[in-house]
N, C-alpha and C positions, 0 to 999 in steps of 0.2 A: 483806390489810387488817389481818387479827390478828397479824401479826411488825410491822406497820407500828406501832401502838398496844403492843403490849411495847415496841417498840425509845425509842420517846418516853414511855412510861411511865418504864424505866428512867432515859433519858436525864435526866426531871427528879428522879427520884429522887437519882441522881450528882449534879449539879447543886447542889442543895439541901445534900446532905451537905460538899458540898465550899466553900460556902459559909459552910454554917454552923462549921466546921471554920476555916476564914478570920477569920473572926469572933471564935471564941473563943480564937485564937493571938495574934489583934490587941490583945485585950483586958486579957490577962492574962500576955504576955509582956513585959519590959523591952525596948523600942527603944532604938535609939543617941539619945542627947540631940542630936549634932552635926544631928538633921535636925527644929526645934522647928516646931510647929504656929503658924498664926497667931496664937494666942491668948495664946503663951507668952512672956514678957518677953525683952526684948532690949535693949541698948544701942545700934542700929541707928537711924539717923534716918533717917526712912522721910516721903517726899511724900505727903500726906495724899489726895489725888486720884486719882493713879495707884497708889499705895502702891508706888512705888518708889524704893530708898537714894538719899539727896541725893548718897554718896559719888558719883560719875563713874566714876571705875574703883576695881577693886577687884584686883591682882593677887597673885600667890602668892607665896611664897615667894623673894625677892631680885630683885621685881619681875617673875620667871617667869611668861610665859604660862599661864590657866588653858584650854587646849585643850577645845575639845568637840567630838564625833562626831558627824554628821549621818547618820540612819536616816530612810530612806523605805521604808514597808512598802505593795507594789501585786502585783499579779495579772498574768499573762503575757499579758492584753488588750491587743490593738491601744489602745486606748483609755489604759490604764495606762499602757503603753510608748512613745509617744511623747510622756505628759506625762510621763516620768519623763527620758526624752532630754534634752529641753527644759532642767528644772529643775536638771538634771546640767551641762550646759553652764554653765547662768548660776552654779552654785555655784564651778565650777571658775575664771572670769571675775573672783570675788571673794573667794575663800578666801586667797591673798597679798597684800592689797588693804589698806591703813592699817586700824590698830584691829582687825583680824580678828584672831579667836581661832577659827576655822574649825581643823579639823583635818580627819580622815579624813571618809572618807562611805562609805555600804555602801544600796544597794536591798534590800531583805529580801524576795527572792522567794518569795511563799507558794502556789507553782503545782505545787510539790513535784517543779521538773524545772529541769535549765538552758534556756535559750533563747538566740537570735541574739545577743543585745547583751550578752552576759558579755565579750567582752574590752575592749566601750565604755564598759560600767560598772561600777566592781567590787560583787560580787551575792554575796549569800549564799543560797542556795538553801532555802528552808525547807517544812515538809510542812503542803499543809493540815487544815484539821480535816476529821475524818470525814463521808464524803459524810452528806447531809440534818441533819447538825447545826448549820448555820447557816442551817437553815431559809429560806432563800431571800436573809438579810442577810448580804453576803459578807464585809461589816466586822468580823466577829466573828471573821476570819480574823488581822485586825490585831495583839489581842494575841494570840494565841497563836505566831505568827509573831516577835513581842516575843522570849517568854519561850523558844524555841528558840537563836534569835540571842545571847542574853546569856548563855545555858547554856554556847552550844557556840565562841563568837568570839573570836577575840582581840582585844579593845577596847584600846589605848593611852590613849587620854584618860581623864580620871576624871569628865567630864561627856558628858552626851549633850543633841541637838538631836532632838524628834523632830517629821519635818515630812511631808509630802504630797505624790504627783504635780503637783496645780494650784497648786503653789507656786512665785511667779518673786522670785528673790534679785537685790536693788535696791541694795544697798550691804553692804559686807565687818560683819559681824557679832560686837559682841565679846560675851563670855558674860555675858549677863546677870544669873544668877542670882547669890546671893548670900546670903554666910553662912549654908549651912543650908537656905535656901529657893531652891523652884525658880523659874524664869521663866516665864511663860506668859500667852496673848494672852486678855482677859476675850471669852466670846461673851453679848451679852444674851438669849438665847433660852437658856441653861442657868441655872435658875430653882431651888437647891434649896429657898428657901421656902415657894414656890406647890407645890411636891411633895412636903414633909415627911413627911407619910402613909405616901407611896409608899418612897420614902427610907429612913424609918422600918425596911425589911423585911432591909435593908442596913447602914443603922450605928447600929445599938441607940444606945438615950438615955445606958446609959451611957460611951459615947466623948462625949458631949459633945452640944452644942446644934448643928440642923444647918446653920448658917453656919459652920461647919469647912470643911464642901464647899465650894470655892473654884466660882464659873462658870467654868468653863475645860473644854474635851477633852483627850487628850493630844498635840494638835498647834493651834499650835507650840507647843510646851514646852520648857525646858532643863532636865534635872536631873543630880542627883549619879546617877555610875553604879552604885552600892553602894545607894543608895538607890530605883532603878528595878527593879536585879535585887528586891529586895523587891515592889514594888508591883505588875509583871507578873504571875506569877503569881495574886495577888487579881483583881485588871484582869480577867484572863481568867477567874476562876472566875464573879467579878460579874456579866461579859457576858451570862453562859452561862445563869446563874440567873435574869436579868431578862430574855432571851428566849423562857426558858419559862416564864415568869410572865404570864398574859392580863392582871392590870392593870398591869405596869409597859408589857410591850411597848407598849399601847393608849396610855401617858400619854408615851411618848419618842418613839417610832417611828425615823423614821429617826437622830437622837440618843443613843439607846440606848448605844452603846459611849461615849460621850461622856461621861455622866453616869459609867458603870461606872470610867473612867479616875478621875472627880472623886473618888467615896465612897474608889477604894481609896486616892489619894494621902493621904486625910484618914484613914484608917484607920490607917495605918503614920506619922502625922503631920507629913507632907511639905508644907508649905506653900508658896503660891505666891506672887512679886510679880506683881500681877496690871496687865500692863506693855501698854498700850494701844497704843504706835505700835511695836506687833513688828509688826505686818502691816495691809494693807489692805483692803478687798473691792469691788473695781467692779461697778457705778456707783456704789452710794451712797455712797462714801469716794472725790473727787474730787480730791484731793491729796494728792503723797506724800511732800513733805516730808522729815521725818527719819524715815521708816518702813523696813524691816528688806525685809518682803515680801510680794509682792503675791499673792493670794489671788483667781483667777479660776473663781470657784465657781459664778457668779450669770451668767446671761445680759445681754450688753446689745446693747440696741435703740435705735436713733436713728434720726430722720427725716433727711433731707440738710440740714436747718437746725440738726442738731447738738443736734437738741430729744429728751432721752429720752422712748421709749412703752414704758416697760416695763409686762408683762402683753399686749402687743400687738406682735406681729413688724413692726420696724424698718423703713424702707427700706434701713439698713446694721445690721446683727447680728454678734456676735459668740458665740458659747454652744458650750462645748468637748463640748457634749451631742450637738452637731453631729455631731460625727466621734468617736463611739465604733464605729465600725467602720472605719474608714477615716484615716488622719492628715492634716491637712489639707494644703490643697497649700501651693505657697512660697509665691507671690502671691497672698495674700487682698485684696483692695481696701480701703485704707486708709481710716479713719474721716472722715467727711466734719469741714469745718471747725466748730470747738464745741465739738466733743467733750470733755470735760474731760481732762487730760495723766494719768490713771492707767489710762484706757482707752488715751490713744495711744500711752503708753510701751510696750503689747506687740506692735507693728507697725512697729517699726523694726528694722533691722541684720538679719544672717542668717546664722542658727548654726550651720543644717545643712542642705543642700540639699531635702531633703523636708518638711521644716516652714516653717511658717508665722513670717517673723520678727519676732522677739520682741526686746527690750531693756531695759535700763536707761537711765534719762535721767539719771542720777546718774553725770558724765564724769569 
C-alpha cells in the first residue's frame, strides 16, 4: 500500500511539474503566427453559424491537393479491433472518391505489441503508458500514443485527420481546415464556460479569456501537422494532470481527455472551424445529408413500429457495447420499417465476412 501512495504521490507530483512547465513555454514563447487563435483578425469570411470560410475549396499551391493523414488511436481489444476493421474499409471505399483529399491512414496501436491485423491495416505499434497510470481511463493512452507516432512516423501529408474506431466514413472528405485554423466537429456537452474555474488550473488568465477553448475533443479534427506535433505533447501532460486532479476528474469524467485536447489546442493558439456536418450521431441526428461521418457512439432502441425507446431496450437494438468482447455476427436483423436512414445506413452491403454490414447510402 505504501509503494502504492509513493508511486501516485510522485506520479502527481511529475504531472504538476510537467504541466506547469507547459504552461509557462506556452506563455512566453513566440508561436508561429501561421496558426492564429480565434480571436485573432483575419481577412477570412467566415459563416457566422457554423463559422466556417464561405470560400468552398481552398487548395494549395497551383491548385495542388492539400492531403491529410487519417490516425485512429485504439487498443488490441476485440472490441477496438473490429471497429477499427470496419472504419478501415469504409475509409478505403472513399479515399479516391470526388473532392477527397484523404491520404494515408495509420491505426496507432497503443497495445505496445503487433497483433493479427498488421498486414490488413497499416499499424504503428506504439507503447502504452505505464501500468496504473491511466488509472483505470484507458483514453489517456490516446495522446500519448499521439505524441509517439509523430515523434517516430513518417507522415507525407502536412495535415492530419484525427478520428475514432466507431467512426463509419459516408462520403470522400476534403480538408477542411483552413488558413491556419483546424477543422473539428462542435460537441455541446464540452462547456468551457460553465468550467472556467476548473479550467482556470490549466490556462492561466493570461492566455486569454476562456472562450479560446474551442467545444470540440480531438476527434474529428483536422489540423496542420507541424501544429499537432506541438499540441500533443501538452495534450498529454494536461490529461495526466487533470486525472490526478480530484476536482477536475469529478467535473469531466469520462470527457476528461476531451477537454485536455481543447485547452492545449488554445494554448499553442490553434483554432478551430467549428464545422457541424463533419459527423453525425444516431439516433438523435436522423439525417445524413452532406455529413462527413457517422459517429455510432449511442445505443439505438426501436420498437418494431420504428418508434425509438431509448433508455429502455428495443425490440430491435443496436449498441456496439454489445459486442465488446465478441465482434458481431454478419447477419444482424435489420432495422424494422421507420427507422430514420442514418441508423439504416449501417446495415447494408458486406465488407467483411465476420462483421456486421455496414454502408453508405451515399452511391
Amino acid at each position: 500500500m505504501g509503494c502504492g501512495n509513493l508511486f501516485f504521490s510522485t506520479l502527481i507530483t511529475f504531472s504538476v511539474a510537467l504541466i506547469t512547465y507547459n504552461i509557462i513555454i506556452s506563455a512566453n514563447a513566440p508561436l508561429k503566427q501561421d496558426f492564429p487563435g480565434p480571436s485573432r483578425s483575419s481577412s477570412m469570411s467566415v459563416d457566422p453559424i457554423i463559422k466556417m470560410p464561405l470560400e468552398s475549396r481552398s487548395k494549395g499551391k497551383s491548385g495542388s491537393k492539400r492531403l491529410f493523414h487519417t490516425a485512429v488511436t485504439a487498443s488490441d481489444s476485440v472490441y477496438n479491433t473490429w471497429q477499427c476493421r470496419v472504419m478501415y474499409y469504409w475509409f478505403k471505399k472513399f479515399k479516391d472518391g470526388p473532392n477527397s483529399e484523404m491520404g494515408g491512414f495509420t491505426r496507432i496501436l497503443h497495445s505496445g505489441k503487433p497483433d493479427q491485423y498488421m498486414d490488413e491495416i497499416p499499424t504503428f505499434v506504439a507503447q502504452p503508458l505505464p501500468a496504473g497510470m491511466d488509472r483505470g481511463y484507458i483514453v489517456l493512452n490516446r495522446p500519448w500514443a499521439f505524441v509517439q507516432w509523430l515523434q517516430k512516423a513518417d507522415i507525407k501529408e502536412d495535415y492530419i485527420l484525427m478520428s475514432e474506431p466507431d467512426h463509419i466514413i459516408v462520403k470522400p472528405i476534403p480538408n477542411l481546415a483552413r488558413e491556419g485554423l483546424g477543422a473539428a466537429f462542435p460537441f455541446f456537452y464540452i462547456e468551457p464556460k460553465k468550467y472556467e474555474s476548473v479550467l482556470r488550473k490549466y490556462f492561466p488568465e493570461e492566455k486569454g479569456p476562456v472562450t479560446k477553448i474551442d467545444p470540440i475533443g480531438n476527434s474529428p479534427v483536422i489540423v496542420g501537422k507541424e501544429a499537432l506535433k506541438k499540441i500533443a505533447p501538452t495534450w498529454m501532460n494536461i490529461s495526466l494532470a487533470m486525472k490526478t486532479d480530484p476536482e477536475t476528474d469529478k467535473a469531466f469524467g469520462w470527457v476528461l481527455e476531451m477537454y485536455a485536447y481543447a485547452v492545449s489546442s488554445a494554448l499553442h493558439g490553434v483554432g478551430n472551424i467549428l464545422y457541424k456536418d463533419f459527423m453525425i450521431q444516431p439516433p438523435w441526428d436522423t439525417k445524413i445529408g452532406n455529413k462527413f461521418i457517422i459517429h455510432y457512439t449511442y445505443g439505438c432502441d426501436y420498437n418494431m413500429k420504428g418508434e425509438l425507446t431509448y433508455g429502455k431496450i428495443g425490440e430491435w437494438r443496436f449498441d456496439k457495447r454489445s459486442f465488446d468482447k465478441v465482434a458481431p455476427p454478419r447477419n444482424l436483423p435489420l432495422p424494422p420499417p421507420g427507422v430514420p436512414e442514418s441508423v439504416v445506413a449501417q446495415f447494408e452491403g458486406s465488407p467483411l465476412p465476420i462483421l456486421v454490414d455496414w454502408v453508405s447510402v451515399i452511391r
